[in-house]
C-alpha positions in Angstrom: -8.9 1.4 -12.2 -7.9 4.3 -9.8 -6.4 3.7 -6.6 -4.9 5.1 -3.9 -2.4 3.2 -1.7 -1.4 4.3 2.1 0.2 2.9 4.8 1.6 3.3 8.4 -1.5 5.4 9.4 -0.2 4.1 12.9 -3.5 5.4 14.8 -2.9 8.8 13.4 -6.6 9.5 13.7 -6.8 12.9 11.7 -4.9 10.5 8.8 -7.3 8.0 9.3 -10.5 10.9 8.5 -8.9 12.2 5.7 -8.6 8.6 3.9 -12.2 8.2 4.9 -13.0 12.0 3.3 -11.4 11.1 -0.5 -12.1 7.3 -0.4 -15.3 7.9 -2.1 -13.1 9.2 -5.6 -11.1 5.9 -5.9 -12.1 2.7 -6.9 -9.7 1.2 -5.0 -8.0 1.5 -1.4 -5.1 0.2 -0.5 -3.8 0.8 2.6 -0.9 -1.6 2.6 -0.2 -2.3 6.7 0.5 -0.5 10.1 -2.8 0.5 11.5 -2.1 0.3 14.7 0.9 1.9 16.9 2.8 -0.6 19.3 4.7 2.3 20.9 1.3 4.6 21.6 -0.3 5.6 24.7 -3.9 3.8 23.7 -4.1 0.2 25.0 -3.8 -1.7 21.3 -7.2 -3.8 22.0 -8.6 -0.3 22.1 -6.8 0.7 18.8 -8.2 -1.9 17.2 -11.8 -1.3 18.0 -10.9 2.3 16.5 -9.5 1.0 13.2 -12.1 -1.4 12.9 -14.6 0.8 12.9 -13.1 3.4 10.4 -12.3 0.4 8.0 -16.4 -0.3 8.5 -17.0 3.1 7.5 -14.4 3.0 4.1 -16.0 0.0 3.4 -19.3 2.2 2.5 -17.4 4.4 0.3 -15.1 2.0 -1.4 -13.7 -1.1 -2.2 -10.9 -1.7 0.5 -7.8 -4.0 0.2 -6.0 -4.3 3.6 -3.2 -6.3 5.2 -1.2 -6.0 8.2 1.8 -5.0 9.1 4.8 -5.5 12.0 2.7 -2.9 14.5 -0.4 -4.7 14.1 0.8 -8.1 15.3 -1.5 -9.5 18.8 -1.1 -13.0 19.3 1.5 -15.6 19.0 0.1 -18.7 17.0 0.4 -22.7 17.5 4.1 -22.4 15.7 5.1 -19.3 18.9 5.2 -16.9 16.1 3.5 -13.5 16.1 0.1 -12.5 14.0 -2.1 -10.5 13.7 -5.0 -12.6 15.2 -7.3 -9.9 14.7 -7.3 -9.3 10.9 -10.2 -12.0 10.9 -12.6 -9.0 12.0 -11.1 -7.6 9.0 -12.7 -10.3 6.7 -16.1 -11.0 8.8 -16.2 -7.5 7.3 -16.4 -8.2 4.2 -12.9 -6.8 3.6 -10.1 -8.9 1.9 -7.5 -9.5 3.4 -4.4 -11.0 4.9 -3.8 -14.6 3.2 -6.9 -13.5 0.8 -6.7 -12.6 -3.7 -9.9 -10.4 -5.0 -10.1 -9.6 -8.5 -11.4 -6.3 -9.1 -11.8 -5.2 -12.7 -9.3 -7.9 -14.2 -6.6 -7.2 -11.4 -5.6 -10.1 -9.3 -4.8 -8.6 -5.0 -2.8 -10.8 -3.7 -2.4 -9.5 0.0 0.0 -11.0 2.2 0.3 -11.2 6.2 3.4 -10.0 7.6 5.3 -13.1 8.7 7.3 -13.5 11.8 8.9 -17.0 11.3 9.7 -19.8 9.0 6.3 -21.1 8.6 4.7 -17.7 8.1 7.3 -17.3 5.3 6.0 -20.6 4.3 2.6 -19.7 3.9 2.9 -16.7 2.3 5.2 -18.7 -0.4 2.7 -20.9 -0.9 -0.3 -18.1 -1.2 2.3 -16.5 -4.3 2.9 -20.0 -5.6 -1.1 -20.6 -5.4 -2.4 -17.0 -7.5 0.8 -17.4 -9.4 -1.1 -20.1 -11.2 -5.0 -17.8 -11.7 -5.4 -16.1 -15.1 -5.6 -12.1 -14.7 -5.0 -8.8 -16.6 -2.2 -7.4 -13.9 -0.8 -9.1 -10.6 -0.8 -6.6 -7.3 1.1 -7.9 -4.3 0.5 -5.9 -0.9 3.0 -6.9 1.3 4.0 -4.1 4.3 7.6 -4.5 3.8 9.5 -3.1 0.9 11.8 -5.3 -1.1 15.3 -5.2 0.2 17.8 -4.0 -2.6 15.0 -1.4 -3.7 15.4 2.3 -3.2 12.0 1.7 -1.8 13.7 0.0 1.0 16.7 2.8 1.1 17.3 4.0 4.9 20.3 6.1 6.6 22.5 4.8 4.0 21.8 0.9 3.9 18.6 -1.1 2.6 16.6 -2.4 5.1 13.9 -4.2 3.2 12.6 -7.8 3.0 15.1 -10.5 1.2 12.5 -12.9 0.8 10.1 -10.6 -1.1 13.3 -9.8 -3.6 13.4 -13.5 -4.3 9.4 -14.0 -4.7 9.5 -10.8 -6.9 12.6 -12.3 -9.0 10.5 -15.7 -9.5 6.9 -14.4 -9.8 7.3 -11.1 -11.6 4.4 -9.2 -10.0 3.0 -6.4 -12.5 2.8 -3.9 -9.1 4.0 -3.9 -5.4 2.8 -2.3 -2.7 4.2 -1.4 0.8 5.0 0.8 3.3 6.9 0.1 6.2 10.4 1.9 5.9 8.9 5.5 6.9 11.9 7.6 5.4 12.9 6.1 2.4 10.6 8.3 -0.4 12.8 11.4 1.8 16.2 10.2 1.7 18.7 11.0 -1.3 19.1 7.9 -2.2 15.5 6.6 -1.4 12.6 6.6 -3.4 8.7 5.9 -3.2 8.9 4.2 -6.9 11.2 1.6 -8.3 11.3 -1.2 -10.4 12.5 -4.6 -10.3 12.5 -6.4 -13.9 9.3 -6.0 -14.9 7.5 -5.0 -11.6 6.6 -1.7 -10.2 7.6 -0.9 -6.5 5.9 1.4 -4.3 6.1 2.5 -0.7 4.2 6.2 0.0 6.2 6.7 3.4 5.1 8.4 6.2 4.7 12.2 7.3 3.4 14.1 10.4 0.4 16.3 10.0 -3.4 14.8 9.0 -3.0 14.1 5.5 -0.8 11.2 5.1 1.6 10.6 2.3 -0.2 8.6 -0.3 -0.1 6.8 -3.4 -2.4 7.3 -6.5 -2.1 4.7 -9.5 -4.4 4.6 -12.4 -4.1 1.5 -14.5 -6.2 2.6 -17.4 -3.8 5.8 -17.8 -0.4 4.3 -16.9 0.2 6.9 -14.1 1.8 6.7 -10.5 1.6 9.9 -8.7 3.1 10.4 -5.3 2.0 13.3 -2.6 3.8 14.3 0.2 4.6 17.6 2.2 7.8 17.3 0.3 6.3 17.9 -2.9 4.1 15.5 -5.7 5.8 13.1 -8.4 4.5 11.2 -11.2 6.0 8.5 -13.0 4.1 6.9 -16.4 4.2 2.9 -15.5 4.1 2.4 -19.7 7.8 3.3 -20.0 11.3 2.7 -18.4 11.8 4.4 -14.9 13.7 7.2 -14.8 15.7 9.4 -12.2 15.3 11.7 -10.9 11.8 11.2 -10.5 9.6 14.1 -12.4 8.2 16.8 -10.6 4.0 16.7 -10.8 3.7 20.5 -12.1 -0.1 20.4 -12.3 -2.6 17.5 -11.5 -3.7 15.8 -14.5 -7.1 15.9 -15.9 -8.3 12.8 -14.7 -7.9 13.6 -11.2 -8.9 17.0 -10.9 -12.7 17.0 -9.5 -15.4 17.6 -11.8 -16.2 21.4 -11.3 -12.1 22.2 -11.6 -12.6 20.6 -15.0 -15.5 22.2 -16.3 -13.7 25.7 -15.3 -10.6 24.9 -17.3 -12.3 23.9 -20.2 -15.1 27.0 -19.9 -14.1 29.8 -22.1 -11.8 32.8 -20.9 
């Protein structure tokens, strides 16, 4: 399974088209929370008409995994704490989502709502609890906030990540997290896009200016995580320990390349 993983387009509309552009060569999208921008000029009802209709149009081109994150939170529910009421439009899509698990090719989503009190916390403890128990190959969590304790999570010198996700990690053992939220950390010294927890993978891709965001790319069949930024590419192989620094991605593998690059490299001369 290939599949690339972004977050925190925040509206960034040229983001947005180029996701749509290279969805087609994945199996699987992630994009892992933060549609929507809470400090932008566009009213966020508007936003959200926006996003829903580019998620419409990935839906044609791939199979798309999305939950919500802090930014995209409208409505206060019967307990006065925040959601993201309008994720529902997300499922009448067809799209899985917050509070949802899809299996897709022996991988078991689990895709969590960002919580904003005790009883969201709740729920989403008992969603884990719930899929903890369903037979699969590999267990994915997308959750929008990174695990605190986790390079992932690494920001201006502290960890600003989620506790409660540490703990759920420590007790479930997910095969693979992913997140976003915590823009800088792939870009700090002592911040990363990868780590690992015990047995599970951690993964946030940050976020960059420009109209390609940063983005993930895992494929599960090769053992791969590659990571692609204006700062440069990494790879790590998800079949062995994690090691630091973080190898450089010197040339794209094989697998990725598209088909015409690969005929030329293996044409003679």
């Amino acid at each position: 399974m290939k599949c690339l993983v972004v977050s925190d387009l925040h509206y960034a509309l040229k983001q947005f088209d180029w996701v749509v552009a290279m969805a087609g060569a994945f199996d699987v999208l992630v994009v892992a929370g933060d549609h929507l921008d809470i400090s932008g000029h566009v009213d966020g009802r508007a936003q959200i008409v926006v996003v829903l209709n580019y998620l419409r149009r990935l839906k044609t081109r791939v199979q798309l995994v999305v939950s919500s994150g802090n930014h995209d939170l409208d409505v206060r529910d019967e307990n006065d704490e925040k959601m993201a009421r309008w994720m529902s439009r997300v499922r009448s899509l067809g799209v899985p989502t917050d509070g949802d698990a899809v299996e897709l090719q022996g991988n078991l989503f689990t895709i969590c709502p960002w919580w904003d009190g005790p009883k969201g916390r709740e729920r989403v403890a008992a969603q884990l609890a719930r899929d903890a128990m369903r037979e699969r190959k590999r267990w994915i969590w997308v959750y929008h906030a990174p695990p605190d304790g986790s390079a992932t999570s690494w920001y201006c010198g502290r960890w600003e990540g989620d506790d409660e996700l540490s703990r759920w990690i420590e007790e479930f053992a997910p095969d693979m997290v992913f997140s976003g939220h915590i823009h800088e950390s792939p870009f700090q010294k002592q911040g990363s896009w990868v780590d690992r927890l015990g047995k599970t993978w951690v993964f946030n891709p940050g976020r960059q200016i420009g109209p390609t965001p940063t983005h993930i790319i895992v494929d599960t069949d090769r053992q791969q995580a590659l990571w692609f930024s204006l700062a440069g590419a990494e790879v790590v192989q998800l079949d062995g320990p994690l090691t630091r620094p973080v190898a450089e991605l010197q040339e794209l593998p094989d697998w990725l390349k598209p088909s015409a690059d690969r005929d030329s490299d293996r044409s003679p001369g």
